[in-house]
C-alpha positions as CSV (number, residue, x, y, z in Angstrom):
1,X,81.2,128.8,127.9
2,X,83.5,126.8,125.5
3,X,86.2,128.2,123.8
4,X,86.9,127.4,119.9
5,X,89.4,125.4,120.7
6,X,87.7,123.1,123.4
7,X,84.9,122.1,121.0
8,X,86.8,121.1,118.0
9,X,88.8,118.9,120.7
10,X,85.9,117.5,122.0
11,X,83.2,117.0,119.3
12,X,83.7,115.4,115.5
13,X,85.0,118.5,113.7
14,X,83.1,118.8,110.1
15,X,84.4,120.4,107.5
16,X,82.8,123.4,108.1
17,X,84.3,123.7,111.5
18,X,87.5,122.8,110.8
19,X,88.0,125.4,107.8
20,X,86.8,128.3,110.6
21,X,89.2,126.9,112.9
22,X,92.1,127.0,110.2
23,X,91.4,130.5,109.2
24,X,91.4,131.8,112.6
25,X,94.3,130.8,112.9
26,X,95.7,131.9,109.7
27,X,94.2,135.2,110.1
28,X,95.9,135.3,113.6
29,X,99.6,134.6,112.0
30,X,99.0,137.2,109.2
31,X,97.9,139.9,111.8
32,X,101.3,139.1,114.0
33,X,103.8,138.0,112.3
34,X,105.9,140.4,110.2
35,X,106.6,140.7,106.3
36,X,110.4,139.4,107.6
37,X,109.2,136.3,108.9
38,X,106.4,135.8,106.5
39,X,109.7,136.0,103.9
40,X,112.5,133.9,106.1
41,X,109.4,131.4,105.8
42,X,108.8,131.4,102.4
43,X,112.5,131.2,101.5
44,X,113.1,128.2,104.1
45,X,110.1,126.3,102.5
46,X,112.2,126.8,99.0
47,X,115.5,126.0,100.3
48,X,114.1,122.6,102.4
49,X,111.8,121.5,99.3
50,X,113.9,122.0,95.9
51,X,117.1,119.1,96.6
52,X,114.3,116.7,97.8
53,X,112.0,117.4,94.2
54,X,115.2,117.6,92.5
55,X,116.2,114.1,93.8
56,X,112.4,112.1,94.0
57,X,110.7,113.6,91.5
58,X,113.0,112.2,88.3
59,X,113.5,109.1,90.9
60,X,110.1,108.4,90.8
61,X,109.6,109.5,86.7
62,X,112.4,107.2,86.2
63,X,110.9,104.3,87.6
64,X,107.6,104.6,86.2
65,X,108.6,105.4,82.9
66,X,111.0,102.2,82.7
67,X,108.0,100.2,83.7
68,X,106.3,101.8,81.3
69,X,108.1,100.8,78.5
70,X,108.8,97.4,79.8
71,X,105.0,97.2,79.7
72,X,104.8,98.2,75.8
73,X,107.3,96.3,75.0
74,X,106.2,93.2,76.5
75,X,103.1,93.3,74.4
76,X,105.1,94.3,71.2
């Protein structure tokens, strides 16, 4: 007898199987870990991801908006 684990390894994993596999596993982190950890997560996740959208995000809004204009412009 295979395991889960085994036959999503071995066989092309639909869609199907792959959204059981993730929520056994998700399901397995909610039953273990504690509210602490679910929170030092959460607030690492925050910390890591608000300089780089701070930074990109206008980056990248800058750039397209010049080229924007430039483009409006151009046929003006």
């Amino acid at each position: 007898m295979t395991s889960e684990c085994e036959r999503c390894r071995t066989g092309p994993a639909s869609g199907a199987q792959l959204c059981q596999f993730w929520s056994a596993h998700v399901d397995a982190l909610d039953r273990h870990l504690s509210t602490g950890t679910w929170v030092l997560a959460a607030v690492t996740v925050v910390v890591i991801t608000y300089p780089v959208a701070r930074i990109v995000i206008p980056a990248v809004l800058h750039a397209l908006v010049l080229d924007v204009v430039r483009t409006v412009l151009r046929f003006l």
